[in-house]
C-alpha positions as CSV (number, residue, x, y, z in Angstrom):
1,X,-13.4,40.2,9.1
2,X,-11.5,37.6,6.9
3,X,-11.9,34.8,9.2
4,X,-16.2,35.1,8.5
5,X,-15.1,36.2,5.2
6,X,-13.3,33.3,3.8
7,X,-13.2,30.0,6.0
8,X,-9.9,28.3,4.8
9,X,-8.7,24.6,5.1
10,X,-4.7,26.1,5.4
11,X,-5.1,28.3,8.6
12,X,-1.5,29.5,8.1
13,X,-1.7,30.9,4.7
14,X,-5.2,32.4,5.5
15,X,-3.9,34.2,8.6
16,X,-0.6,35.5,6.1
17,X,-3.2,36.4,3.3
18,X,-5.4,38.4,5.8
19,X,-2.2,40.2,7.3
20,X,-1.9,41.8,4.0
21,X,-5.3,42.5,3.0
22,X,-5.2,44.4,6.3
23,X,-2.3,46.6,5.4
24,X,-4.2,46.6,1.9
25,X,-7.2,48.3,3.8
26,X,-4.7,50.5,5.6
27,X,-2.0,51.3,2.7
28,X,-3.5,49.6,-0.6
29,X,0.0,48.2,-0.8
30,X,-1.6,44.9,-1.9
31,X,-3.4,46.5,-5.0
32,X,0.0,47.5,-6.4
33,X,1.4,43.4,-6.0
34,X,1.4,41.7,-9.6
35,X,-1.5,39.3,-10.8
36,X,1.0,36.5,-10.8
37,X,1.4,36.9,-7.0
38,X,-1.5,37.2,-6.1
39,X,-2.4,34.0,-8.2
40,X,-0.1,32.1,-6.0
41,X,-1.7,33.4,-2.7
42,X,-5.0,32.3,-4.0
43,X,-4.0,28.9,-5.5
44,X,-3.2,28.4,-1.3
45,X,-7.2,28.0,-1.2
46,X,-10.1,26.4,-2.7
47,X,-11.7,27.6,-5.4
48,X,-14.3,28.5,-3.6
49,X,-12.6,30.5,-1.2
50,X,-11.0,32.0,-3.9
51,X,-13.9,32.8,-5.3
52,X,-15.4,34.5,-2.4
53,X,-12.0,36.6,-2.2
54,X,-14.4,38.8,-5.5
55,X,-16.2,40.6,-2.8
56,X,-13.1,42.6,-1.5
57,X,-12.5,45.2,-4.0
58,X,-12.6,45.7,-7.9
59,X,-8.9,44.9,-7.9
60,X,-10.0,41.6,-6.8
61,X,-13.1,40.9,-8.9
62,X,-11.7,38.8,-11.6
63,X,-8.5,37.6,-10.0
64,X,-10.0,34.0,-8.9
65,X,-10.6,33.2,-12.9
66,X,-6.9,33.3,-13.5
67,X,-5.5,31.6,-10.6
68,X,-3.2,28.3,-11.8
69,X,-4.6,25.6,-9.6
70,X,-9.1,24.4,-9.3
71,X,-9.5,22.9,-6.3
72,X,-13.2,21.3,-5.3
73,X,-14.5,20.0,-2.4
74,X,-18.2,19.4,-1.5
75,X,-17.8,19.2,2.2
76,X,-17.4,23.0,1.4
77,X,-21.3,23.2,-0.8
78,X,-24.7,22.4,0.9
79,X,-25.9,21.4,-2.3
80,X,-24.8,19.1,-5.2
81,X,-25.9,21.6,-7.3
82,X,-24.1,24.4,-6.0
83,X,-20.9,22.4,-6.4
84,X,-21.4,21.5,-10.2
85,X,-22.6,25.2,-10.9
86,X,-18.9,27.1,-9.5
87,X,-17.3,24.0,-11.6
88,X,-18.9,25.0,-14.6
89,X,-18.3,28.8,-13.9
90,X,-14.9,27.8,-13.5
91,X,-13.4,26.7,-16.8
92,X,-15.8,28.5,-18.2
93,X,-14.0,31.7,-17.0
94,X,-10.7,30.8,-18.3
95,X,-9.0,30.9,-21.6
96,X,-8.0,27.5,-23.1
97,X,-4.1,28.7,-23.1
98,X,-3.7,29.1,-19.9
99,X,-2.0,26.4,-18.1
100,X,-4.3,24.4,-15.1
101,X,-1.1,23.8,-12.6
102,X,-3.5,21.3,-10.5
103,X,-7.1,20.0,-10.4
104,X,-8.5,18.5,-7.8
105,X,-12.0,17.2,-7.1
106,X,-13.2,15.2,-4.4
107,X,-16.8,14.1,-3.8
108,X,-19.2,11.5,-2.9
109,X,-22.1,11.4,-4.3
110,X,-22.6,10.7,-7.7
111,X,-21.7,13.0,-10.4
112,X,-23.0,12.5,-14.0
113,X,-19.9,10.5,-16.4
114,X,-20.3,13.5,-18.6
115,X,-19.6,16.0,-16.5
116,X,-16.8,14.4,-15.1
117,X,-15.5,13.2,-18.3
118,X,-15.2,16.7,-19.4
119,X,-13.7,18.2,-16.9
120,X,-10.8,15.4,-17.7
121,X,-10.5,16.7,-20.9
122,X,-10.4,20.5,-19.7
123,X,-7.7,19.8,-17.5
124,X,-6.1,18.1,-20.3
125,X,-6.3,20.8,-22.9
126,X,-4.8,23.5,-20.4
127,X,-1.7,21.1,-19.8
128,X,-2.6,20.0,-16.3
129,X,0.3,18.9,-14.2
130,X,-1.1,17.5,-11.3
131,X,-4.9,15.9,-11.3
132,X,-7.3,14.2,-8.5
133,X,-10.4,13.1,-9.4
134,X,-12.6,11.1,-6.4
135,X,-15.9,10.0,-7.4
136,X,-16.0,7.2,-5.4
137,X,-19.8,6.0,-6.3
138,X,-20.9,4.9,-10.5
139,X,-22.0,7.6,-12.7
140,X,-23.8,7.8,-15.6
141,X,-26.2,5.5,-16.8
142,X,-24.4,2.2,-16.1
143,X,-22.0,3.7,-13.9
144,X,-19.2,3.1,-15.9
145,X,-16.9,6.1,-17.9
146,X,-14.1,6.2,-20.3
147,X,-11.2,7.5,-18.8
148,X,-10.3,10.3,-21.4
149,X,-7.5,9.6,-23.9
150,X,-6.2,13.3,-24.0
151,X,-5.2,12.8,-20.2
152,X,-3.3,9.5,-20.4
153,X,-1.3,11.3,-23.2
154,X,-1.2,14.5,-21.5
155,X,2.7,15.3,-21.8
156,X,2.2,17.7,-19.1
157,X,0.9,15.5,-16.3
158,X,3.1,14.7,-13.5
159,X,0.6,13.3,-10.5
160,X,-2.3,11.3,-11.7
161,X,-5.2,9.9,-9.1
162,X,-8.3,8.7,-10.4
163,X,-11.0,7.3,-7.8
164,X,-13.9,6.2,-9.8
165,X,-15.2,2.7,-9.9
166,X,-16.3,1.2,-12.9
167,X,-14.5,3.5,-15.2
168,X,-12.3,1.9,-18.0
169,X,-9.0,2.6,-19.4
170,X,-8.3,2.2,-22.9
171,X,-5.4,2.6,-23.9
172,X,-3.7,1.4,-27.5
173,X,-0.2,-0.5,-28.2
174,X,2.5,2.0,-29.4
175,X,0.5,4.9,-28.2
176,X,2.6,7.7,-26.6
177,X,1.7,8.2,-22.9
178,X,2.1,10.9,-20.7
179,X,6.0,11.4,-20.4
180,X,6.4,13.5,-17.4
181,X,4.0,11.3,-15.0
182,X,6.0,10.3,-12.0
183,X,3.2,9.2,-10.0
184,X,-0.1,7.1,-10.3
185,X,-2.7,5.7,-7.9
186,X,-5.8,4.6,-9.7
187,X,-8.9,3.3,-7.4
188,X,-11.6,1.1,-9.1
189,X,-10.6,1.3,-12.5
190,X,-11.1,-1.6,-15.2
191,X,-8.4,-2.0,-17.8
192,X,-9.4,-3.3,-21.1
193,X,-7.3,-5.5,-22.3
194,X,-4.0,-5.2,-21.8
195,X,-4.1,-1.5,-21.5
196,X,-3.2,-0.5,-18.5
197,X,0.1,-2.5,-18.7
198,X,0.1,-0.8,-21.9
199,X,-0.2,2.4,-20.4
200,X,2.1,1.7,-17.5
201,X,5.3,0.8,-20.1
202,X,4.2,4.6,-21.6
203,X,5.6,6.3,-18.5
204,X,9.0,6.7,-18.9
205,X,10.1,8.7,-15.4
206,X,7.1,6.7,-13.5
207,X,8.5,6.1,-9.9
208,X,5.3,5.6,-7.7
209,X,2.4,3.5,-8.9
210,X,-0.8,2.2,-6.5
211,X,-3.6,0.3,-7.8
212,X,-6.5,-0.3,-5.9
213,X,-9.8,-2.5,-6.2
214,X,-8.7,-2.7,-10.0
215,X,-9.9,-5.1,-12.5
216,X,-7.9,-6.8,-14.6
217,X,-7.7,-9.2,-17.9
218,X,-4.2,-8.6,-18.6
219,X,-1.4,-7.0,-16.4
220,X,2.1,-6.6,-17.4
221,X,3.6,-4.0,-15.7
222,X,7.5,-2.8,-16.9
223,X,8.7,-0.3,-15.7
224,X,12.3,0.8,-15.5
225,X,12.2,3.8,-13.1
226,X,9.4,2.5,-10.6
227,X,10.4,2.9,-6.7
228,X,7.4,2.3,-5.0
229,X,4.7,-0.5,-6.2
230,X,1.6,-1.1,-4.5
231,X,-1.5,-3.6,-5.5
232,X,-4.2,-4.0,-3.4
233,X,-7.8,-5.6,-3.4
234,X,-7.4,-6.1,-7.3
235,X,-9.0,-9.1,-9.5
236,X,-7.3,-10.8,-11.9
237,X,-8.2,-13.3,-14.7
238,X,-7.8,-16.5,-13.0
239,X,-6.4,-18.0,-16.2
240,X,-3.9,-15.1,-17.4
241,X,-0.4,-14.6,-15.6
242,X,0.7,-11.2,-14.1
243,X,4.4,-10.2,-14.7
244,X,5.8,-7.7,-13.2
245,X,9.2,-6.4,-14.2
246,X,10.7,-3.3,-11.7
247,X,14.4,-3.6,-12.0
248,X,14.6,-0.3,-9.8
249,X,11.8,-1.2,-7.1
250,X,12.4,-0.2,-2.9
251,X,8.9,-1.2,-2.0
252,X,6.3,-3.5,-2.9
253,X,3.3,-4.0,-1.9
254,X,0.6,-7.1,-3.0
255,X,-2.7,-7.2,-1.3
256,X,-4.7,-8.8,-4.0
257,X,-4.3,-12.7,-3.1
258,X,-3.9,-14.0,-6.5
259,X,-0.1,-15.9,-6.2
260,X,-0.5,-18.4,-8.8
261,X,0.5,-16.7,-11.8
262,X,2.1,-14.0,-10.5
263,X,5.7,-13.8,-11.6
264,X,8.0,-10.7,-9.6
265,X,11.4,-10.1,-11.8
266,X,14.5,-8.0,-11.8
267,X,13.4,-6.6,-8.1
268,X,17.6,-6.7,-7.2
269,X,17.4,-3.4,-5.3
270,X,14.0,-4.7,-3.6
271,X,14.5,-3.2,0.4
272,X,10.5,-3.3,1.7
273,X,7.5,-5.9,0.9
274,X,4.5,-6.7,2.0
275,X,2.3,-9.8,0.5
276,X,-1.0,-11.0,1.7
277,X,-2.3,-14.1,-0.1
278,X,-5.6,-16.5,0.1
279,X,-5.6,-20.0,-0.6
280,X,-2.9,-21.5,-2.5
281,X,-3.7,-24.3,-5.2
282,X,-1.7,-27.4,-5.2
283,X,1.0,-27.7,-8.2
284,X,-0.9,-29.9,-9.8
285,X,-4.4,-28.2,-9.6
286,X,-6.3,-26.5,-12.8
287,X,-4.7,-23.1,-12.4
288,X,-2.5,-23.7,-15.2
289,X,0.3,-25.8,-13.1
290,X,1.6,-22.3,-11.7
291,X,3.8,-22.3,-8.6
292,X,2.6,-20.1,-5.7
293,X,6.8,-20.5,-5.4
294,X,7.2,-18.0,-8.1
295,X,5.8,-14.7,-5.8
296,X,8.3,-15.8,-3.1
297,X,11.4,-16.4,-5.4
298,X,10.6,-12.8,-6.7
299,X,11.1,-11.2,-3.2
300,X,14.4,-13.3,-2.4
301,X,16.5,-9.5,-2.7
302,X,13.9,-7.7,0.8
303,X,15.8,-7.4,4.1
304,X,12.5,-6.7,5.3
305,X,9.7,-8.8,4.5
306,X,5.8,-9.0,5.9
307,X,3.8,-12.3,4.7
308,X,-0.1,-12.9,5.5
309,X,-1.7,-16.4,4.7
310,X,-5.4,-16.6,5.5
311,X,-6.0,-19.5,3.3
312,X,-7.9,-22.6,4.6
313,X,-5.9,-24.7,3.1
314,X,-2.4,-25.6,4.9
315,X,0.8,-23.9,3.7
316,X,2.9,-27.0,2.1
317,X,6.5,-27.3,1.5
318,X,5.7,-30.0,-1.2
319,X,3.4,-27.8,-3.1
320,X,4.2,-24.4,-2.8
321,X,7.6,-23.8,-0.9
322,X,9.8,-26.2,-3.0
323,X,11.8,-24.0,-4.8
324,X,12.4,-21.3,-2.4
325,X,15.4,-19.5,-2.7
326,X,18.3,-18.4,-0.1
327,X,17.3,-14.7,1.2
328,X,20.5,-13.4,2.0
329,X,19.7,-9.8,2.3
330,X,16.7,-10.1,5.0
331,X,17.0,-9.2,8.6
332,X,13.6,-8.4,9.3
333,X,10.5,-11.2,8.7
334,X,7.0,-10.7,9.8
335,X,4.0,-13.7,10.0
336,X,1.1,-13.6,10.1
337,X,-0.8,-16.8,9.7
338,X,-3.5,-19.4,10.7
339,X,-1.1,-21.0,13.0
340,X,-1.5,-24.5,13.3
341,X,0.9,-27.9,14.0
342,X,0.8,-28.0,10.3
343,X,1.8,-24.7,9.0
344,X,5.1,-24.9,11.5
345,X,6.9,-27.8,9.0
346,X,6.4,-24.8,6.3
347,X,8.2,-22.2,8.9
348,X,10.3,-24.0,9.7
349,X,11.1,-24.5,5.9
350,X,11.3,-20.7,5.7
351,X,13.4,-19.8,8.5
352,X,16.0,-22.5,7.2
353,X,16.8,-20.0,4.0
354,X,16.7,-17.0,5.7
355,X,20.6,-17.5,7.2
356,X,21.2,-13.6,8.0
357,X,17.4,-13.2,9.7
358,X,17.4,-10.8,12.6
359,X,14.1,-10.0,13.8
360,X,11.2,-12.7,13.7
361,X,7.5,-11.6,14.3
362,X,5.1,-14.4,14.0
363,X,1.2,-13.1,14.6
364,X,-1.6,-16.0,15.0
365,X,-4.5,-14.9,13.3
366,X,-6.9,-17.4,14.7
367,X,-9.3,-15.8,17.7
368,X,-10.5,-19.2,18.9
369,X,-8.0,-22.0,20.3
370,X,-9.5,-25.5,20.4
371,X,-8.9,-27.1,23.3
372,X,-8.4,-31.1,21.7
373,X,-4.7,-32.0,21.7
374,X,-3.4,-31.8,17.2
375,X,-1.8,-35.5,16.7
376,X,-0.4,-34.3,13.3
377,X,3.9,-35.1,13.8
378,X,6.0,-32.0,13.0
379,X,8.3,-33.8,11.2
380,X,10.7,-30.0,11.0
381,X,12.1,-30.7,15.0
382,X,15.0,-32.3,12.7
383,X,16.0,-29.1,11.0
384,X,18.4,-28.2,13.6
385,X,22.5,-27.2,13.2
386,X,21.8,-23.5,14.9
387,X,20.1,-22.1,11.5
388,X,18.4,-19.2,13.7
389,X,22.2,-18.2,14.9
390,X,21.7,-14.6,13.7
391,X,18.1,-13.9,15.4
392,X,18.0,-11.0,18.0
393,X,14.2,-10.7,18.8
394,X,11.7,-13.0,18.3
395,X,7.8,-12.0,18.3
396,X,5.1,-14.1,19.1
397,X,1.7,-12.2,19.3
398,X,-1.8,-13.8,20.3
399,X,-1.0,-17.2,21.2
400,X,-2.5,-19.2,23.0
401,X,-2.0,-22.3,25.4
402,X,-2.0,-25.4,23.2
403,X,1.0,-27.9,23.1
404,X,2.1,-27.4,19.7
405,X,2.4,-23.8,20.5
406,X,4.6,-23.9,23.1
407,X,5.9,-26.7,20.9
408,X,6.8,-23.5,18.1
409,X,8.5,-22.1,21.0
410,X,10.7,-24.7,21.8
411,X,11.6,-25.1,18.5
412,X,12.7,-21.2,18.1
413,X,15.1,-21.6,21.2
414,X,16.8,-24.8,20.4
415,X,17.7,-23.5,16.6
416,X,18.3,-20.3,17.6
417,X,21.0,-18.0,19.6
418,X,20.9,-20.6,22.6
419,X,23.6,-23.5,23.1
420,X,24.6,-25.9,25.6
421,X,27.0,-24.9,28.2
422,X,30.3,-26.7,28.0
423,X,29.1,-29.8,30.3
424,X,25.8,-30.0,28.2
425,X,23.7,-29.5,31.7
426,X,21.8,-26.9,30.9
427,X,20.8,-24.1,28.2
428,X,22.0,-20.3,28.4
429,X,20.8,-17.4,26.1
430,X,23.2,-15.1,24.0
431,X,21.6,-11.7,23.4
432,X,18.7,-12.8,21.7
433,X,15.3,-12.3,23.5
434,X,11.8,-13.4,23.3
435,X,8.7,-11.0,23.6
436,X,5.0,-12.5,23.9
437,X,2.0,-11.4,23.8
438,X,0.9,-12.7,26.6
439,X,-2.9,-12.9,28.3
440,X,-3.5,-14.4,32.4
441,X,-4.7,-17.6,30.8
442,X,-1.3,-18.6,28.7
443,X,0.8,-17.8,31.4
444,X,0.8,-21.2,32.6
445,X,1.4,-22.9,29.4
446,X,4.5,-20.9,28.8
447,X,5.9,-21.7,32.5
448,X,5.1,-25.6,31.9
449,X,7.3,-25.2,28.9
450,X,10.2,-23.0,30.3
451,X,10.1,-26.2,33.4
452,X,9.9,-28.8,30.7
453,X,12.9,-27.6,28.7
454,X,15.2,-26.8,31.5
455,X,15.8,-23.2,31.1
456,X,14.6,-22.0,34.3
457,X,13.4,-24.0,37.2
458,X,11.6,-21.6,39.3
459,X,8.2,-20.6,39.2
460,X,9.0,-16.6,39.1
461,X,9.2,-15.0,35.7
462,X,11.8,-12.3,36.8
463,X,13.9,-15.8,36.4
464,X,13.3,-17.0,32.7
465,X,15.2,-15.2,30.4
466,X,12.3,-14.1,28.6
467,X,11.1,-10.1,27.9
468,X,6.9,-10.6,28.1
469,X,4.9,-7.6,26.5
């Protein structure tokens, strides 16, 4: 009966809920429960399904227009209509003092600003704790809303997620913002100004903050009690710096290309980060004489540490790596790059002030290997003196068969865990140990290589000292 009844998302708490209507049916023990538990069962379900719960007896008529939590979903309505009418129903049964504990709404198609806006300030009003909003397509006439201010200084509000493009944030200088809100993922938003910076410095006991396809003139983000920090596919104003102070930051995560002008501070407890930049401007260029250097001196506190360089342009020590700091704390360092003959001088560079490094992954992101021999010298072959003495693993994933790199290779095993035996005949390997991704067609480069450098002279792999993958 209640599985036709009521179609749930939790099947758990559906299965529990009809257990008791059934001994309701039986012994009308249910009737006798108090509202407030019975709130709490129906705040398991959407509102829809709490609605339809109305049908079941008088004692359940009303209940639905009380329950703590409004939870939307139009997968669940045929009709856009449909889904905007129980919306409406809903606040419109309920008293402005009671307290919303969550609203959530998630759709995707588009819903008019007004409504939307609205419902924002409802949630507001009843002292919402926990809101989700997903509109993930413009509304309104332009397609662009004003986030309302009653929500960002709802003092209530614990869990903020706003998915709708185009909408602003406005948000004034020595305004007080919501002081409970531990965390914040906003999706397409625009800050005016510096507002969302603004906003951002508002949140005292804020520990979890993601920003996605955001646009920004301004961004300063401060905050004292933030953990985890992610900014992804975001735009920038090319000729205004972004500063981010996190004294208290685990785990960063930067997406949005823009390293020039990006300055990381006070990140001493940093553990996790993740950067993926574009092109890098040369010192010297018009992007205000920033140093992409700065992002990588901000991150010098990670033991574990992912970089992703698509630029076109080659990753120089001169210009952008020249004031690279010691990163004492890493163990773990993942690449992945363009790789070329001249992007392994700027490796090289890397691995050199990374003294405690443990794990090395190094990912080629090019699909197509030319087959004309580079003539570019790699003057790094000098930076020897064991600087790779601390590596265990080393991970090389979709190379290919050119010289320089098996050259790379070579390189890896001559500065790292591997010495001379006492007579200097040969090489042996202590504990580290190399995994490849390796396809039919780069077998032979790697065995011409492991021949050339005198670590093996047989032709069988079961031989080299090498782990392939």
């Amino acid at each position: 009966m209640g599985d036709r009844l009521i179609p749930c998302r939790n099947r758990a708490v559906f299965r529990a809920f009809v257990d008791m209507v059934d001994m309701d049916l039986k012994g009308d023990a249910i009737s006798e429960l108090p509202d407030a538990v019975l709130h709490q069962i129906l705040s398991f379900l959407s509102t829809r399904e709490s609605v339809r719960t109305s049908v079941l007896s008088t004692r359940w008529r009303s209940l639905w227009s009380a329950v703590p939590s409004l939870h939307f979903y139009q997968e669940e309505f045929p009709r856009r209509e449909s889904l905007l009418e129980l919306v409406e129903r809903a606040w419109a049964a309920r008293d402005a003092d009671v307290t919303i504990i969550t609203f959530r709404l998630v759709v995707s198609e588009n819903i008019d600003r007004c409504y939307v806006g609205r419902w924002l300030e409802n949630a507001a009003e009843r002292n919402v704790e926990e809101a989700e909003v997903e509109v993930p397509v413009g509304s309104g006439h332009d397609g662009s809303g004003i986030v309302p201010d009653s929500l960002l200084r709802c003092q209530s509000l614990r869990s903020l997620k706003l998915v709708l493009p185009l909408w602003k944030v406005v948000f004034d200088d020595g305004a007080v913002g919501p002081g409970s809100l531990t965390t914040m993922h906003l999706k397409g938003i625009q800050s005016c100004k510096s507002s969302l910076g603004t906003l951002i410095s508002s949140c005292p006991v804020l520990q979890e903050l993601r920003l996605e396809d955001c646009y920004f003139d301004l961004l300063k983000i401060t905050a004292n009690e933030l953990k985890c920090l992610t900014v992804s596919r975001c735009i920038f104003d090319a000729y205004n710096e972004v500063v981010i102070s996190t004294p208290k930051l685990l785990s960063f995560h930067y997406t949005s290309g823009k390293a020039q002008g990006c300055f990381i501070r006070d990140m001493a407890n940093l553990v996790d980060a993740s950067i993926v930049l574009f092109n890098l401007s040369p010192q010297n260029s018009s992007v205000r004489a920033w140093s992409g250097s700065e992002i990588f001196k901000g991150l010098s506190h990670a033991s574990s540490l992912t970089i992703t360089y698509l630029g076109n342009q080659r990753l120089s020590v001169e210009e952008h790596l020249q004031y690279l700091p010691i990163y004492l704390n890493l163990k773990y360092l993942r690449l992945n790059i363009l790789f070329s003959r001249e992007c392994m001088e700027a490796i090289a560079y890397m691995l050199k002030h990374m003294p405690d490094l443990e794990i090395l992954v190094v990912h080629n992101e090019l699909v197509w290997y030319s087959i004309i021999e580079e003539h570019i010298s790699w003057t790094s072959k000098q930076l020897t003196g064991g600087m790779l003495n601390r590596l265990k693993e080393i991970q090389l994933g979709n190379f290919g068969s050119s010289n320089h790199e098996t050259e790379f290779i070579e390189f890896l095993v001559k500065n790292g865990r591997i010495a001379q035996d006492h007579d200097g005949s040969s090489l042996h390997q202590n504990d580290s140990f190399f995994s490849f991704g390796v396809k039919e067609d780069k077998i032979m480069a790697l065995s011409q290589y492991k021949q050339r450098s005198g670590l093996y002279c047989n032709d069988e792999f079961s031989d080299a000292p090498f782990i392939f993958s």
